[in-house]
SEDREN-962253 format. One line per 8 residues: number of its first residue (from 1); for each residue x, y, z of C-alpha. Coordinates in steps of 0.25 Angstrom, whole numbers, plus 2048, in hexadecimal, padded with zeros to 3 digits. Layout:
<baros>
NUM	X,Y,Z | ...
</baros>
This chain:
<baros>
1	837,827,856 | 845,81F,854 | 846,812,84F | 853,80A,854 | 859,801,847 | 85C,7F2,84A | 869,7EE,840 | 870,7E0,841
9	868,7D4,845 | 85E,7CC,83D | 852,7CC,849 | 84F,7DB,847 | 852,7DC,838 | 842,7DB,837 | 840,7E9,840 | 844,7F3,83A
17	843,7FE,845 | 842,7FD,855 | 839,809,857 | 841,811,864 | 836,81A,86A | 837,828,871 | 847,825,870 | 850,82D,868
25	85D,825,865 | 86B,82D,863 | 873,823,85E | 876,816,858 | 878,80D,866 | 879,7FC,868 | 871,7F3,86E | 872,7E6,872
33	865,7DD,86F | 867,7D2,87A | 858,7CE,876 | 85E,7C7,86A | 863,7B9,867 | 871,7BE,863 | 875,7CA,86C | 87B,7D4,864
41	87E,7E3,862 | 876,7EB,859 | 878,7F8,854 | 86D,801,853 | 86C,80D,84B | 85D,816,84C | 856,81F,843 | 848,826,844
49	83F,821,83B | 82F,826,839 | 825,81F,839 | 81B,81F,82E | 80B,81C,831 | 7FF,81D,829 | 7F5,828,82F | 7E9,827,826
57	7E3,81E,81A | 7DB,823,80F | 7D3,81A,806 | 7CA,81A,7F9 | 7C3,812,7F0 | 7B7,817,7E5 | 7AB,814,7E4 | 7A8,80C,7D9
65	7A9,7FE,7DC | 7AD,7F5,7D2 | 7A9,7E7,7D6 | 7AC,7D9,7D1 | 79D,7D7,7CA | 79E,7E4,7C3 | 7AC,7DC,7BC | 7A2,7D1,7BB
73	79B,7DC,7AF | 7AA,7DF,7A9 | 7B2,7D4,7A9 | 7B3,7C5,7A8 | 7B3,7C2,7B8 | 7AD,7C0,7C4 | 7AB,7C3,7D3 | 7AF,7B7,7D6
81	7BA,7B6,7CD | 7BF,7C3,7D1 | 7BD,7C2,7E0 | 7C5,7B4,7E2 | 7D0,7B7,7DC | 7D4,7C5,7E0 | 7CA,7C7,7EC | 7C4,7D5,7E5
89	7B5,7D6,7E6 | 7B4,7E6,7E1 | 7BF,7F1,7DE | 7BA,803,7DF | 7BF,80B,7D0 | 7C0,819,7D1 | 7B7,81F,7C8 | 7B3,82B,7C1
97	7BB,834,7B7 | 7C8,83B,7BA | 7C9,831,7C7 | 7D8,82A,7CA | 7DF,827,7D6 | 7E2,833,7DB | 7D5,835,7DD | 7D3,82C,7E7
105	7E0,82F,7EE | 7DA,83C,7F0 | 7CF,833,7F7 | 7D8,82D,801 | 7E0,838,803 | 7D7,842,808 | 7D3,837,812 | 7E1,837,818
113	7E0,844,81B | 7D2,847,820 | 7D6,83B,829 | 7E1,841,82F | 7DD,850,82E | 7EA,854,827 | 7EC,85F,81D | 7F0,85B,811
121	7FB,863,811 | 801,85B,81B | 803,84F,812 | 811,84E,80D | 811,844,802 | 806,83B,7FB | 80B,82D,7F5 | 801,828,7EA
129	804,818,7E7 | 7FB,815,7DA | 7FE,810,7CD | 7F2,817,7C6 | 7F5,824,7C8 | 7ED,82F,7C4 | 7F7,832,7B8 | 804,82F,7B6
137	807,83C,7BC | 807,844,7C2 | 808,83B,7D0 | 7F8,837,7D5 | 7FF,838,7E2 | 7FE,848,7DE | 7F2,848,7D8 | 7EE,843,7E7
145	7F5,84E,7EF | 7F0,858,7E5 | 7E2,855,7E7 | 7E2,852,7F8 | 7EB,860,7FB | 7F8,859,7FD | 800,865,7FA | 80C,864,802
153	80D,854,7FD | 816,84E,7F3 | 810,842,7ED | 813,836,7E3 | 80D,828,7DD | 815,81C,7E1 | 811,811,7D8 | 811,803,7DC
161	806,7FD,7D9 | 7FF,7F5,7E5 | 80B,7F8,7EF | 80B,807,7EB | 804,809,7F8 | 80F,801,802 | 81A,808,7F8 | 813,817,7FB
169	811,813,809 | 81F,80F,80B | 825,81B,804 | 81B,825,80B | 81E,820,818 | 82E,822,814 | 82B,832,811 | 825,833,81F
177	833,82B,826 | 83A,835,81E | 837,841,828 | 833,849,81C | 824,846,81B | 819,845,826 | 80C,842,81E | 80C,838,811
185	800,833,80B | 801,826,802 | 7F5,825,7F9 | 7F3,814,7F2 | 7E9,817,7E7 | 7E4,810,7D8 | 7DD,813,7CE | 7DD,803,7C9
193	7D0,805,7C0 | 7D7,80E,7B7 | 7E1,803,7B4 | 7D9,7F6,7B4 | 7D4,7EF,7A8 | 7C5,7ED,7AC | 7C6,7E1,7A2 | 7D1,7D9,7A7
201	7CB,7D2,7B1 | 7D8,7CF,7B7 | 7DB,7DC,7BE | 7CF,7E5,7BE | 7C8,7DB,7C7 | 7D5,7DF,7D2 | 7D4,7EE,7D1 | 7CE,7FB,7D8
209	7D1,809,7DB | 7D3,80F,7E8 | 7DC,818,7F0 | 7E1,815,7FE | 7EA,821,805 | 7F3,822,812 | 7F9,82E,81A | 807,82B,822
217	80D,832,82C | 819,832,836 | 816,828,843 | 81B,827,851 | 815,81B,857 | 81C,80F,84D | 810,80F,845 | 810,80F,835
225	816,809,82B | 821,800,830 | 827,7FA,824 | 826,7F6,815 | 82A,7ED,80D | 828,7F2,7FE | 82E,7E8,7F1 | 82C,7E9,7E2
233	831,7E0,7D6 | 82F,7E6,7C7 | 82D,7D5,7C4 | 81F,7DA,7C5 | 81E,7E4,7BD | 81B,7DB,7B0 | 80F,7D3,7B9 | 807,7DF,7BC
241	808,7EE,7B5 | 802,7F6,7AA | 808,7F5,79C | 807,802,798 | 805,811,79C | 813,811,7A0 | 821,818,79B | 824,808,797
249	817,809,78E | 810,816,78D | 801,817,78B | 7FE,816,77C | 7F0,811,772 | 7F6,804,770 | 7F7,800,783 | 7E9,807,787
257	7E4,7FE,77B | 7EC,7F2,781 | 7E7,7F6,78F | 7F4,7F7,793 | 7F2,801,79D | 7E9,7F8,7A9 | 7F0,7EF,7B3 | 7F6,7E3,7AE
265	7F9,7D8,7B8 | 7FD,7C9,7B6 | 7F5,7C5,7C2 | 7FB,7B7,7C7 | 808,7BD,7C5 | 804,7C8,7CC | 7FD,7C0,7D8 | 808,7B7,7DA
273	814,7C0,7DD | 807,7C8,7E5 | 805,7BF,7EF | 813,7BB,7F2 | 817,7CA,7F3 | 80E,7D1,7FC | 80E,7C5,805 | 81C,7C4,805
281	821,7D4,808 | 815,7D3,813 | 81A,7C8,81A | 828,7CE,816 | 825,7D9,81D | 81E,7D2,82B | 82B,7C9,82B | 835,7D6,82B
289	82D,7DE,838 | 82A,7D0,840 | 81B,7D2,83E | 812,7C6,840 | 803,7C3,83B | 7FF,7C8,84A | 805,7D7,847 | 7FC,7D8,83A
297	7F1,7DF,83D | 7EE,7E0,82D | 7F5,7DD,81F | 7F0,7E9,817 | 7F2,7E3,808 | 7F0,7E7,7FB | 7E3,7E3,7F5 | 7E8,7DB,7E7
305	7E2,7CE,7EA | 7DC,7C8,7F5 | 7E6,7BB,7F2 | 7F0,7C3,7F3 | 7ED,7C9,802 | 7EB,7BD,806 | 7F8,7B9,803 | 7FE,7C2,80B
313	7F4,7C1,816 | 7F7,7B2,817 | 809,7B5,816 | 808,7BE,820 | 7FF,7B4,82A | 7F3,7BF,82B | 7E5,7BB,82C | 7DB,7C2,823
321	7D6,7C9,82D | 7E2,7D1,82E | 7E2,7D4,81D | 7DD,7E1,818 | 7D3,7DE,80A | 7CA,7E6,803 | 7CE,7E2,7F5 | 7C0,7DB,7F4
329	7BB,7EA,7F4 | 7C5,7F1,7EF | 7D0,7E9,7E4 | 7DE,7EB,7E2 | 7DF,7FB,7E2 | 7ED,7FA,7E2 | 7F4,805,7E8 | 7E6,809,7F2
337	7E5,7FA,7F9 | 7EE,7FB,804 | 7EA,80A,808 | 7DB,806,805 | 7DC,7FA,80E | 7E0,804,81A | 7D6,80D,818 | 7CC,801,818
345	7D1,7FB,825 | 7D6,809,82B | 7CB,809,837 | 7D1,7F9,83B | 7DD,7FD,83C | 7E4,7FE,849 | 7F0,808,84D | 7FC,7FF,84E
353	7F8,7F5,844 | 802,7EE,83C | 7FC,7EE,82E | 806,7E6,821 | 803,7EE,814 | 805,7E5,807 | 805,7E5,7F9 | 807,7E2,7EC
361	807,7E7,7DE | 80C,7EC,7D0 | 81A,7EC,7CD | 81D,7E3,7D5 | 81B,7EB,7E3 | 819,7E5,7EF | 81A,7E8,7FF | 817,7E7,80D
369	815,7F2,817 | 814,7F2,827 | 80B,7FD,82C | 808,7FE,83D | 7FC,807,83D | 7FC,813,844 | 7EE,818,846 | 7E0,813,84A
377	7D5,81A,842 | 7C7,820,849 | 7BC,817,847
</baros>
């Protein structure tokens, strides 16, 4: 597939490829777009560019199910309380000893493959967005490989917070444009419990644990992941982070007495630059590709707070019925809600679907990414 390169006039500075089929262009040429307003020459340059799709979706949650009357029993709240002003009616937390994320990686993973009956030998690389990784090394991205076959992969951990999904998404699909990889796995898994102070009652009503997976391969029929728009500002970094653990401040007596090693977040802060910025790069992202409401067949968003979804549901003029949720079920399980929310809705959706990916989180990350389904699954 060849893709012919628009430069020069404002109208199609929003497309960023005319996709030329079955046609294989020798040289830069000029044409002539009499269709326009102001009748100009254009020069045209082309390149061939892959196309990048999801293939199969792998999800996990545990067993246990931590509901908002059983944080009636441990902490000064309600389910009322809780349920209005985040939308979270019950969150899953991995137990057992010896159990992290890459656990239930290893969940989502072996889904994948069972799914599309591949060797795991056939998979080039393995992405891993967390930010409660098994240990701080090695990555839980190898841990994952190590324990599905993977041994022809290369893997690593991408860490940003509740967009590392979008970031590992984007960077996976990039490997594949390359030419250099055919088979990459991105894996969005948290461990939040182990992070959470079960007494602060202002973020461990939010949290769960849960792993969501996604196996990308090369494309020939314009379906996949279209485009992206990923941002980040350290400004946040002082609203929502963990005090210590780090190379800044190093584990000691004196922080796990201070319980310095659990989420902290200045909520409103938090919320307030929240809702403004996942709406924003969503509609941002509508606006660049000319896509309406109509062309939407689902916003697939990350599951902070349900105020915050709407937001964004209501910027980009889409009705709820177009709005993936299961944070009443599931919380805010960071890196796993986007993938999790595919695999919950897989069986709906439709080949040729265009879904808007968004979120939000930690650092601050945000982004938006465009995504034309390419397949219908069995029912």
């Amino acid at each position: 597939m060849y893709a012919i390169m628009v430069f020069g006039y404002p109208k199609f500075q929003n497309y960023d490829f005319l996709i030329a089929k079955n046609q294989i262009i020798e040289k830069a040429f000029s044409i002539n777009f009499t269709c326009l307003s102001k009748r100009q020459v254009f020069k045209i340059s082309y390149m061939q560019k892959k196309q990048v799709a999801i293939t199969a979706v792998g999800g996990y949650v545990p067993d246990y199910v931590l509901s908002n009357q059983i944080l009636e029993t441990m902490i000064d709240t309600n389910d009322e309380w809780i349920t209005t002003r985040t939308g979270v009616k019950e969150r899953r937390i991995l137990k057992g000893e010896g159990l992290g994320s890459s656990d239930m990686g290893v969940e989502t993973v072996k889904q994948i493959l069972q799914k599309r009956n591949i060797d795991p030998l056939e998979i080039d690389c393995l992405i891993c967005t967390t930010v409660t990784p098994d240990m701080v090394f090695p990555a839980t991205a190898n841990i994952i490989a190590y324990k599905t076959g993977l041994k022809n992969a290369f893997g690593f951990d991408l860490g940003a917070a509740c967009s590392g999904f979008l970031f590992g998404l984007t960077t996976a699909a990039s490997l594949i444009e390359s030419g250099r990889y055919k088979k990459v796995i991105v894996v969005g898994v948290d461990k939040m419990s182990a992070i959470v102070d079960y007494s602060d009652r202002t973020t461990c009503i939010l949290f769960g644990d849960a792993a969501g997976a996604v196996l990308l391969e090369e494309n020939t029929e314009g379906h996949g992941i279209l485009d992206s728009l990923l941002r980040v500002d350290g400004v946040g970094c002082q609203h929502l982070h963990m005090k210590a653990g780090g190379s800044v401040k190093p584990a000691s007596i004196e922080t796990v007495m201070a319980k310095e090693h659990f989420v902290y977040q200045e909520g409103q802060s938090v919320f307030k630059y929240a809702v403004k910025g996942m709406a924003d790069i969503s509609y941002e992202l509508m606006q660049k590709n000319n896509l309406t409401a109509d062309d939407i067949a689902w916003l697939v968003p990350h599951q902070a707070n349900l105020r915050i979804i709407d937001a964004t549901a209501n910027r980009m003029g889409l009705p709820a019925e177009k709005v993936m949720i299961n944070i009443q079920k599931y919380g805010n399980t960071t890196s796993a809600t986007i993938p999790l929310c595919l695999w919950e809705w897989e069986k709906q959706l439709k080949k040729g679907d265009n879904l808007i990916l968004a979120a939000f989180g930690g650092g601050f990350t945000w982004g938006a990414t465009w995504v034309k389904w390419a397949y219908n699954t069995p029912a």
